[in-house]
N, C-alpha and C positions, 0 to 999 in steps of 0.2 A: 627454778629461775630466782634468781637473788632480786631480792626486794632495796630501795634505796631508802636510809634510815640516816636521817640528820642528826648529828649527834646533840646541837645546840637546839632544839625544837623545843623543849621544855626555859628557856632563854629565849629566845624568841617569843614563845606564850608571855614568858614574864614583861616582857617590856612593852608588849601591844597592851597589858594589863593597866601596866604604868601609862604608858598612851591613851588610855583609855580616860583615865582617871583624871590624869590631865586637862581632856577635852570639857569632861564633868565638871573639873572645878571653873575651867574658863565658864562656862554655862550657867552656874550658880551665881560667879561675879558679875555676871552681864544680866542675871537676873536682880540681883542685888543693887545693879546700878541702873535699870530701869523703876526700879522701885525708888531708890533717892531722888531719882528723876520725877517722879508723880510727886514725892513730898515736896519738894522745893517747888512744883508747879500751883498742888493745891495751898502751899505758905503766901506764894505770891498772888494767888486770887482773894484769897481772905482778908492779905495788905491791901488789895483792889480796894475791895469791897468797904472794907472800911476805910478808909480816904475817898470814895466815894459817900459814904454814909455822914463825913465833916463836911465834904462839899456840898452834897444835897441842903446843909442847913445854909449855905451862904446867903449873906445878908439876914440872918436871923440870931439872936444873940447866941453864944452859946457860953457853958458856962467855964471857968476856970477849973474846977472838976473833970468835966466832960474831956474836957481838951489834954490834960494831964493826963487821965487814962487812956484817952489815945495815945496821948503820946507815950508812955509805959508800953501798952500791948503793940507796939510799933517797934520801940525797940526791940523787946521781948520776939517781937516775929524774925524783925534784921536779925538779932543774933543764933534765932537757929536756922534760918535760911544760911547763912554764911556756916554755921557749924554742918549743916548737911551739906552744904558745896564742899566743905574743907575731905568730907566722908569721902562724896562723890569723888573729889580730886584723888584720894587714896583708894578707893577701888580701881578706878581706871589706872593707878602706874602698877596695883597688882595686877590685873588684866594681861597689860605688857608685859611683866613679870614672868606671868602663867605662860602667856603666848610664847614666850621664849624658851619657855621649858618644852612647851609641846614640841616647839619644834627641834629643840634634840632631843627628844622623846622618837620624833617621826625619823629623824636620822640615827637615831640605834636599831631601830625597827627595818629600816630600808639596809643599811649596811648586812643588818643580818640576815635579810631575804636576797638581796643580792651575792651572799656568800654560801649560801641556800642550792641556790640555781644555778651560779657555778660547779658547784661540789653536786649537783644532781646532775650536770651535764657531763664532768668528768666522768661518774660513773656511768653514765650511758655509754658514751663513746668505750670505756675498757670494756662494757658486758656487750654491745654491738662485736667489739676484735674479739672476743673471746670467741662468741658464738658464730664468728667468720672461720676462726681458726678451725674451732669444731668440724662445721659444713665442711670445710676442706681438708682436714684428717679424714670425715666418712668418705667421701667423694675420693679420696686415693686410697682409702681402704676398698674399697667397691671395685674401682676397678685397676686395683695394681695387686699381685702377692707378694703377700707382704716378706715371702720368703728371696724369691729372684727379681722383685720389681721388677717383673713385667707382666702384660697385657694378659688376663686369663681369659683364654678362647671361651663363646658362649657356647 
């Protein structure tokens, strides 16, 4: 009995590979942008914290110093909170990116499974008539001869 052999299977391996990998890299990007996402949160507690620490001295002198270096490490924090937003913003349209590859990743993949299962159904349906035809060649072998087709008395 004949066995059914995709001739594209080794293509089909190939692109679930590439699908694969695809899903990998989205998952490292969303790793990568949960991680910006912690920096910019722990940037913005630190700018808290110290604007909190100028205001706890209200009504207390403070001096032109003091205030200067806040104001420096203030800047200093704005502009890398804005340079990891500027990152985060570029991870996330890679992301989209990514996402749009998977998804003609997942329709090379399906096209090919679906031309799979065609082509494994066609082959059933001709190895089904085959093996109809057979049944019915032995079954008029059996009981016809094959020399006068007709009926050989039991």
């Amino acid at each position: 009995m004949a066995v059914f052999k995709f001739r594209l299977a080794f293509v089909l391996l190939y692109r679930e590979r590439v699908k694969q990998e695809k899903q990998w890299e989205i998952e490292v990007l969303i790793g990568a942008r949960r991680h910006i996402e912690e920096e910019i949160k722990a940037l913005d507690d630190g700018l808290l914290s110290a604007a909190d620490a100028i205001a706890g001295k209200e009504g207390q002198i403070i001096s032109a110093r003091h205030l200067r270096l806040y104001g420096s490490y203030a800047y200093q924090v704005i502009q890398r909170i804005q340079d990891r937003q500027r990152a985060l913003k570029k991870c996330e349209e890679d992301i989209v990116f990514k996402r749009q590859e998977l998804i003609e990743a997942t329709r090379a993949v399906k096209a090919l499974e679906q031309l799979r299962a065609r082509l494994e159904e066609r082959f059933r349906r001709e190895r089904n008539k085959e093996e109809q035809k057979f049944a019915d060649e032995i079954s008029r072998r059996k009981f016809a001869n094959p020399d006068t087709w007709k009926k050989i008395p039991r």
